[in-house]
C-alpha positions as CSV (number, residue, x, y, z in Angstrom):
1,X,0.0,0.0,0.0
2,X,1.3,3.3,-0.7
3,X,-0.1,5.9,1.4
4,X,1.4,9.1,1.0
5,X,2.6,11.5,4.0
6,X,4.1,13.9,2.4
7,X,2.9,16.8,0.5
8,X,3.7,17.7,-2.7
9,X,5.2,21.3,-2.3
10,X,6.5,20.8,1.3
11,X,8.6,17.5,1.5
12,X,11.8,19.3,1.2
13,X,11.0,21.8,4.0
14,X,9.5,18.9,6.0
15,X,13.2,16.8,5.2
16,X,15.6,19.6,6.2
17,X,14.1,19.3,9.8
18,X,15.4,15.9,10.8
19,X,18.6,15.2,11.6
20,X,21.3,13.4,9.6
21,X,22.1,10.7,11.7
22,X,24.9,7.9,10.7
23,X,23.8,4.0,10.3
24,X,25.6,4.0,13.8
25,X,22.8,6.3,15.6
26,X,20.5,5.1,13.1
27,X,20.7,2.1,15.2
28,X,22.4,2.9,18.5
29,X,19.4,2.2,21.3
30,X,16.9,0.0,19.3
31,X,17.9,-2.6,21.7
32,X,17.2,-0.3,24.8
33,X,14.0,-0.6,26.1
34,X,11.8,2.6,26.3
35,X,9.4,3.7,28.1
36,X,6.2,1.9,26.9
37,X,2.6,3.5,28.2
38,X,0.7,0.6,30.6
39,X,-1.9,0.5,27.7
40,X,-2.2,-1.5,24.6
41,X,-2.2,-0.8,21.7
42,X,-6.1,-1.7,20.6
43,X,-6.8,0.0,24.4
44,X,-5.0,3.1,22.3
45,X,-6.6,3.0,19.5
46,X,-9.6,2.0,20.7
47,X,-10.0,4.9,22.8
48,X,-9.0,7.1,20.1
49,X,-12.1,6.2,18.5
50,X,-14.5,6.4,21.6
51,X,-13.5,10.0,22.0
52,X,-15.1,11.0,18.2
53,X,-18.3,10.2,20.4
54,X,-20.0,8.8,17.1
55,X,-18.8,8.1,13.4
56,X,-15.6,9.4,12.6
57,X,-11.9,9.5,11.4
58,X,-9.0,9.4,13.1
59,X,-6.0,12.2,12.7
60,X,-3.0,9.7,11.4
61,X,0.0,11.3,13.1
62,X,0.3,13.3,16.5
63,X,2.2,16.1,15.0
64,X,4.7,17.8,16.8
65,X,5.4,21.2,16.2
66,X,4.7,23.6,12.9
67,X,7.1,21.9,10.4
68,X,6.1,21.7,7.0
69,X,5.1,18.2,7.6
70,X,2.9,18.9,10.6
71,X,1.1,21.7,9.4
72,X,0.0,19.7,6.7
73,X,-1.0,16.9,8.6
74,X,-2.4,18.4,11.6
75,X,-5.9,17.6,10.8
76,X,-5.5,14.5,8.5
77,X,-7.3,11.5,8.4
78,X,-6.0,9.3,5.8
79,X,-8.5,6.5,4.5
80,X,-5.9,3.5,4.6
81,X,-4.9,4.1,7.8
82,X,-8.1,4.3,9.5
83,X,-9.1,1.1,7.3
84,X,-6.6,-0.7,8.8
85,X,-7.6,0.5,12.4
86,X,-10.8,-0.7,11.6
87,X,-9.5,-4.5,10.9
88,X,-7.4,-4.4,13.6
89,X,-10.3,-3.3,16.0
90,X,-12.2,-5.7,14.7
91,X,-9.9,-8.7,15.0
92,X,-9.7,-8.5,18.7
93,X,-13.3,-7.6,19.0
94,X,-14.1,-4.3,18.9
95,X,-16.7,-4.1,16.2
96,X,-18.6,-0.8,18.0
97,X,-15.5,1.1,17.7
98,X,-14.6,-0.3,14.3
99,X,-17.9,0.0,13.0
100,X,-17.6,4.3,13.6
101,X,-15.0,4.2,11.5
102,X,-16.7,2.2,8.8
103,X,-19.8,4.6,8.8
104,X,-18.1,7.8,8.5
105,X,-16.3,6.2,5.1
106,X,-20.0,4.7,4.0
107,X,-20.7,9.0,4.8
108,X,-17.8,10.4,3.1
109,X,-18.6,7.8,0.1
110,X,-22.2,8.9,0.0
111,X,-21.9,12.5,0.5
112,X,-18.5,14.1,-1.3
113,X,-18.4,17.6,-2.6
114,X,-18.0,16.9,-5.8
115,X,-18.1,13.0,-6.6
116,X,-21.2,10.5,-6.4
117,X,-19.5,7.4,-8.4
118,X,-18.6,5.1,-5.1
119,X,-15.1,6.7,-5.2
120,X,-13.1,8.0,-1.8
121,X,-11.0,10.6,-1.1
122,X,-7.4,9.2,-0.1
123,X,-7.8,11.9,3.5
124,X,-10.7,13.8,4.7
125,X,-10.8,16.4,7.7
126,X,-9.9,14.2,11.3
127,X,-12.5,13.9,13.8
128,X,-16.3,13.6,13.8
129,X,-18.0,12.3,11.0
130,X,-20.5,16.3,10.3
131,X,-23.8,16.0,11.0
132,X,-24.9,17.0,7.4
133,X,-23.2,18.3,4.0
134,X,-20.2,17.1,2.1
135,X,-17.6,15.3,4.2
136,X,-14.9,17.8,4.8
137,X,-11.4,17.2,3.2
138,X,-8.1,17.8,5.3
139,X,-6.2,21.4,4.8
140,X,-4.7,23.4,6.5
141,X,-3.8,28.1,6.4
142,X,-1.1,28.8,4.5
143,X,0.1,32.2,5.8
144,X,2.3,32.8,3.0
145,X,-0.6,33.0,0.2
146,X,-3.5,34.1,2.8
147,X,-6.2,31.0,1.8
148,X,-7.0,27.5,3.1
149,X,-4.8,24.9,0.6
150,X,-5.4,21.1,0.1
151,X,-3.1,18.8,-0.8
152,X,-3.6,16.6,-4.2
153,X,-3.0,13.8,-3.1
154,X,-5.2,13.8,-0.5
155,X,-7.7,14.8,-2.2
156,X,-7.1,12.1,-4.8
157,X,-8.0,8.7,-5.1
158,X,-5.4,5.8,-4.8
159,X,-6.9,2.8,-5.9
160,X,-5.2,0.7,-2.8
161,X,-6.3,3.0,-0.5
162,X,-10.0,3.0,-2.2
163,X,-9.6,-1.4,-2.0
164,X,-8.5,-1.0,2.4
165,X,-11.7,0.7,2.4
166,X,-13.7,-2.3,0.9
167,X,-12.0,-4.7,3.0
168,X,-13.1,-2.6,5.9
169,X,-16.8,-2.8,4.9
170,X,-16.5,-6.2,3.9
171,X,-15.3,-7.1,7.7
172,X,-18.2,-5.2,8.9
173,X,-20.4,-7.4,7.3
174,X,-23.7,-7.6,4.8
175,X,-24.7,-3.9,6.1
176,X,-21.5,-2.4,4.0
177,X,-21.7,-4.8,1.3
178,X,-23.6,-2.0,-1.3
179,X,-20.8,0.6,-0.6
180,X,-17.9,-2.1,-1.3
181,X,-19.9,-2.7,-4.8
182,X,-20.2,0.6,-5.6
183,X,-16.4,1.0,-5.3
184,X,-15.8,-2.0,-7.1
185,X,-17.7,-0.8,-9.6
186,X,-15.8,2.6,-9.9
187,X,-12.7,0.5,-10.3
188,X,-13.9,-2.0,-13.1
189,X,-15.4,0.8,-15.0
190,X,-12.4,3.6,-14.1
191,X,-9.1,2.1,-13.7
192,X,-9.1,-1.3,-15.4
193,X,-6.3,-1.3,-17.3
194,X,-4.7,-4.5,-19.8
195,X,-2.7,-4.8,-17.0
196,X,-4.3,-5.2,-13.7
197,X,-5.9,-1.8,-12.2
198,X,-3.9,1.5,-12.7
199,X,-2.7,3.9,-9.7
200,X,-5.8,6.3,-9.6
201,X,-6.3,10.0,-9.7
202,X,-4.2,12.6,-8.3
203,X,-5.5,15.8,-7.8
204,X,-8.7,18.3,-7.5
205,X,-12.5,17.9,-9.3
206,X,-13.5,18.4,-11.8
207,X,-10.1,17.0,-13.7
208,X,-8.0,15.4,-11.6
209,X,-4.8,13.5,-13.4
210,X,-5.0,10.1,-14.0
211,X,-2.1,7.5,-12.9
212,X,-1.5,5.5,-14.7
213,X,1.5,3.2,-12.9
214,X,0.5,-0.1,-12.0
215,X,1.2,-0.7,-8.2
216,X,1.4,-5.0,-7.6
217,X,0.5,-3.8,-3.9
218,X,-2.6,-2.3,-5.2
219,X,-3.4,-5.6,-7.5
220,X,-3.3,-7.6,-4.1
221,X,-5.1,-5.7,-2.2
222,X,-7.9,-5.7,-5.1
223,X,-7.7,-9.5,-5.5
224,X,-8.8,-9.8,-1.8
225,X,-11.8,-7.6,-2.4
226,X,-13.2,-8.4,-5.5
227,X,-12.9,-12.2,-4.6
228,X,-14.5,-11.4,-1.3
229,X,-17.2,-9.6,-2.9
230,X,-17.7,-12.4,-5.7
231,X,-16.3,-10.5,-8.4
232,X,-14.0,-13.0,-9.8
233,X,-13.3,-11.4,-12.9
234,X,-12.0,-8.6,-11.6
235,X,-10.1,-10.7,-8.8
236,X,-9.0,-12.8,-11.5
237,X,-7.4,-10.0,-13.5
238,X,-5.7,-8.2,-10.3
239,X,-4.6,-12.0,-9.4
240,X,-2.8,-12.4,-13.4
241,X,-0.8,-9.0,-12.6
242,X,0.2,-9.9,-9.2
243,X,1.2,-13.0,-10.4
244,X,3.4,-11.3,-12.9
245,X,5.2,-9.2,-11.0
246,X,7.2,-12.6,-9.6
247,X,10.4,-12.4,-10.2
248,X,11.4,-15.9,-10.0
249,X,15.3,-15.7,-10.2
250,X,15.2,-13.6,-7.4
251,X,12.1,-14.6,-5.5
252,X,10.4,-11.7,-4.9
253,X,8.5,-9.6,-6.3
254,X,8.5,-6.1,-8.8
255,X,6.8,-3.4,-7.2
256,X,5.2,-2.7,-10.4
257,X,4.9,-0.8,-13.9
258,X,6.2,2.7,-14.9
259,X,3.7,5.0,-16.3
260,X,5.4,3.7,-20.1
261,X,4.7,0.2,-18.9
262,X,8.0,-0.8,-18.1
263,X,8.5,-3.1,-15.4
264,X,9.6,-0.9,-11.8
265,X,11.9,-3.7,-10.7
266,X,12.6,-2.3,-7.3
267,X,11.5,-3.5,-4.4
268,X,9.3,-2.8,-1.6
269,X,8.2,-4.8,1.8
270,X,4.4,-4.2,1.0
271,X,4.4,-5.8,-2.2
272,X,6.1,-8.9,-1.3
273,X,4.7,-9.5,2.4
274,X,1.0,-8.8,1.4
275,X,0.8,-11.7,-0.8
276,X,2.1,-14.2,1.6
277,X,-0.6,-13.4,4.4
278,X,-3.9,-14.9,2.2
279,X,-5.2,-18.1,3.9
280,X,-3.1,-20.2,1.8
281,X,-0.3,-18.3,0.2
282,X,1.2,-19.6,-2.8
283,X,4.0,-22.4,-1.9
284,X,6.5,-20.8,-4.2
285,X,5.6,-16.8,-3.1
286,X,7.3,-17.8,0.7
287,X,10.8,-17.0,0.0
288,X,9.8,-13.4,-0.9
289,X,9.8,-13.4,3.0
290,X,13.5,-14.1,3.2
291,X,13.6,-11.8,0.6
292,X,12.5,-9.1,2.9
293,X,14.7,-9.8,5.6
294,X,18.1,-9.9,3.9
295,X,17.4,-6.8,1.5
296,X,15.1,-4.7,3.7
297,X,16.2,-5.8,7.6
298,X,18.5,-3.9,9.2
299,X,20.5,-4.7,11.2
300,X,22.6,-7.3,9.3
301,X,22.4,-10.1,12.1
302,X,19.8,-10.6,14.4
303,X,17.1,-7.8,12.2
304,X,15.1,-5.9,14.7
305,X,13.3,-4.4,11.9
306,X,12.8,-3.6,8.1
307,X,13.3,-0.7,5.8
308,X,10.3,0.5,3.5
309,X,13.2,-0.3,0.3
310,X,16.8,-1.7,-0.2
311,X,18.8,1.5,0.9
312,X,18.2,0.8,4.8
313,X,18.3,4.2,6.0
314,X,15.9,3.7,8.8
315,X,13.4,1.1,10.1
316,X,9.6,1.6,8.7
317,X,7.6,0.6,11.6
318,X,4.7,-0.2,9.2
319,X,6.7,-2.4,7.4
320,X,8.1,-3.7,10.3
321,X,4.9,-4.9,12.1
322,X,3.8,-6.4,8.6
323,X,7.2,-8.1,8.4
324,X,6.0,-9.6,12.0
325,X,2.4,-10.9,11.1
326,X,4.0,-12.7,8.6
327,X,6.6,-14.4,10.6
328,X,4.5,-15.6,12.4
329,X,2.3,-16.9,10.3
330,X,5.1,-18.5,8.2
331,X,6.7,-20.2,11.1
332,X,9.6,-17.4,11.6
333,X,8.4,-17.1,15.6
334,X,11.8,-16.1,17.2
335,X,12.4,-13.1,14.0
336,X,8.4,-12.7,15.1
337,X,9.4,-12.0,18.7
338,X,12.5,-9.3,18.0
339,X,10.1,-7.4,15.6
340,X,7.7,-6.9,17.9
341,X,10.3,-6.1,20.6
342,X,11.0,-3.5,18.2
343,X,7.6,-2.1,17.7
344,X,7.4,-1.9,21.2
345,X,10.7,0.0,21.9
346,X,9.4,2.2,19.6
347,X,6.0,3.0,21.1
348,X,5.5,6.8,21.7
349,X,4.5,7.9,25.4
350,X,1.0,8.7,23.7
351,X,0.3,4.7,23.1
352,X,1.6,4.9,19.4
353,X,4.3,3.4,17.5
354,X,6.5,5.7,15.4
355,X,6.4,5.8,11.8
356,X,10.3,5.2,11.3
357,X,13.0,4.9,13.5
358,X,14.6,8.1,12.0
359,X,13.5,12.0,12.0
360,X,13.3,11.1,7.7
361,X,12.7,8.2,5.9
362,X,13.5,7.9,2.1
363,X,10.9,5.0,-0.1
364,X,12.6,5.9,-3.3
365,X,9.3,6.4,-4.6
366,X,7.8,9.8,-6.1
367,X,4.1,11.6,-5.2
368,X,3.4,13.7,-8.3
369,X,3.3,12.1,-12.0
370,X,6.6,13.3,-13.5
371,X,8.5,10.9,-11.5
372,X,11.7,13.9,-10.4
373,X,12.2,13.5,-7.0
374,X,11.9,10.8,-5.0
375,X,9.6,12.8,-2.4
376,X,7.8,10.2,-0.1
377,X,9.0,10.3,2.9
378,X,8.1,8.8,6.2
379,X,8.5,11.1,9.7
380,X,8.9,10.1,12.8
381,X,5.7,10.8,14.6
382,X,3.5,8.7,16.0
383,X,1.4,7.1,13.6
384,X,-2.0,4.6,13.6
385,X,-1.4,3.0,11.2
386,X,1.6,1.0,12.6
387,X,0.1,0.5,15.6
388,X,-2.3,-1.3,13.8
389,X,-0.8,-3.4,12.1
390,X,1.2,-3.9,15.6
391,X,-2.2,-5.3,16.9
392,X,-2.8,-7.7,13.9
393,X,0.9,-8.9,14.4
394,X,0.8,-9.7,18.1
395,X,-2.9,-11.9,17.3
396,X,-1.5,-13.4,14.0
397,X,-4.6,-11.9,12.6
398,X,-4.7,-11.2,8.3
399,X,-6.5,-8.4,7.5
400,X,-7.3,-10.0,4.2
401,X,-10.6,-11.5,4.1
402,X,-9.6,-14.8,2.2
């Protein structure tokens, strides 16, 4: 999944306040236990969502200050993330809480300001689901110019981000089923491409650009839906491109296609864990796991934790806490154990895990369309999304429905 925290005009700003630290302090202290808060994670998160007193979206990251990064964040809500709260409530029982999240996306999905095709925003405004009216997008002032700005890709569509949603609604159960089908259908009719389903739209209404990448962490995440929701030809053609992106000398698999359709051989921990934690993975998909470990764990013995991609700069907590679930699940329980020592070391005092180990995290991969700078960048600030994933880790609990 790619979900984007990083605007598109900021990120530099945003970079140029973390410190540079060496792959010695990148790693110095990992093994030192912090200071973990006496609640759990779901207790976290759970009461998180029992503050919004109702239906409602949770801010992704407790920002920390008025960087670049945190002023554009500060009232952000992005859809994946709260999709994967949702599962995670859900899998250790919280379906009330869970279910607030999946009725302010059923509202934001029935009541945009501009779109009425079953389509989501990737981010809308944090907080309370509003009592009438379009669902609010995030923004934030910008002094400089005098007026509110939003940020494209927030007010885009990602097409992974758009398939967490469905597998949120599908785990809430036959109540959500008509607004996982009417995003299903935007995708079949939208972004079907002759390869799999392309990126999305990035961008403002009424012409937003369309992407046209091919992401083979999208494809997965669409093959889960679409079979869930009976849709096997569409499952069927996410499922040929996923299958596609294998790279069976190495063992892993592609992150994708280039806008040209050239293949994006690089790698990333999403696109090769996700596949692995179906009910019955493919036999020959495992060793993408060991993949991940020796190209993406850091350190180089024991690993305490995984970068996003191959230049291990930092530990993506995200990553890490997927890398964990599917340990576990693959019969990997002591590398289980020290990845989830991790996650916990690097629990915030606020009950969240941080999104990387580092003040800046590189992903080698871009935001806008033109491909110039690698500008997606993970911060370190506490962030739900990890801490979700923490929670399906620790149970040994997919989020994928099949």
């Amino acid at each position: 999944m790619i979900s984007n925290h990083a605007t598109v005009k900021n990120w530099q700003a945003a970079r140029n306040d973390g410190l540079k630290l060496s792959r010695r302090g990148l790693l110095a202290g990992l093994g030192t236990t912090l200071a973990v808060p006496s609640t759990t994670w779901a207790d976290t998160l759970s009461a998180r969502v029992e503050s919004l007193a109702g239906a409602g979206l949770l801010r992704s990251y407790d920002v920390a200050g008025n960087a670049a990064f945190d002023r554009t964040q500060a009232n952000c809500a992005y859809v994946y993330d709260n999709a994967v709260v949702g599962l995670a409530l859900l899998a250790v029982g919280s379906r009330e809480a869970a279910k607030r999240i999946g009725d302010a996306l059923l509202q934001a999905q029935a009541n945009d300001r501009a779109w009425h095709d079953g389509r989501l925003r990737n981010a809308y405004r944090a907080g309370r689901a509003p009592a009438q009216g379009p669902y609010p997008l995030s923004g934030w002032w910008d002094d400089a110019s005098a007026h509110w700005a939003e940020d494209p890709y927030q007010a885009g569509i990602a097409t992974g981000v758009l398939a967490w949603a469905m597998l949120l609604w599908i785990g809430l159960g036959p109540a959500y089923t008509r607004a996982a089908l009417r995003a299903a259908d935007f995708i079949e009719t939208t972004l079907r491409g002759p390869n799999g389903f392309t990126g999305g739209f990035l961008g403002f209404e009424p012409n937003p650009q369309r992407i046209t990448w091919v992401s083979t962490e999208h494809n997965i995440d669409l093959a889960a839906a679409f079979t869930a929701l009976g849709r096997t030809g569409a499952a069927a053609h996410a499922a040929r491109f996923v299958a596609a992106m294998w790279q069976p000398g190495e063992k892993r698999f592609a992150i994708g296609l280039r806008p040209d359709g050239s293949l994006n051989t690089d790698s990333a921990v999403d696109a090769n864990i996700w596949p692995l934690l179906a009910a019955n993975p493919r036999p020959d998909w495992r060793p993408a796991l060991d993949w991940v470990l020796s190209h993406h764990g850091l350190p180089a013995g024991d690993i305490e934790g995984v970068d996003f991609n191959t230049d291990r700069d930092g530990i993506w907590l995200e990553g890490t806490a997927i890398t964990a679930l599917a340990c576990t699940r693959l019969g990997k329980p002591q590398i289980a154990a020290r990845l989830l020592q991790t996650l916990h070391n690097q629990t915030s005092p606020g009950g969240l895990i941080y999104a990387a180990s580092t003040p800046t995290l590189t992903t080698g991969l871009s935001i806008g369309l033109d491909a110039q700078a690698a500008d997606f960048l993970y911060y370190r600030r506490p962030h739900i999304a990890p801490t979700a994933w923490a929670i399906l880790a620790e149970r040994g609990a997919t989020p994928f429905p099949i």
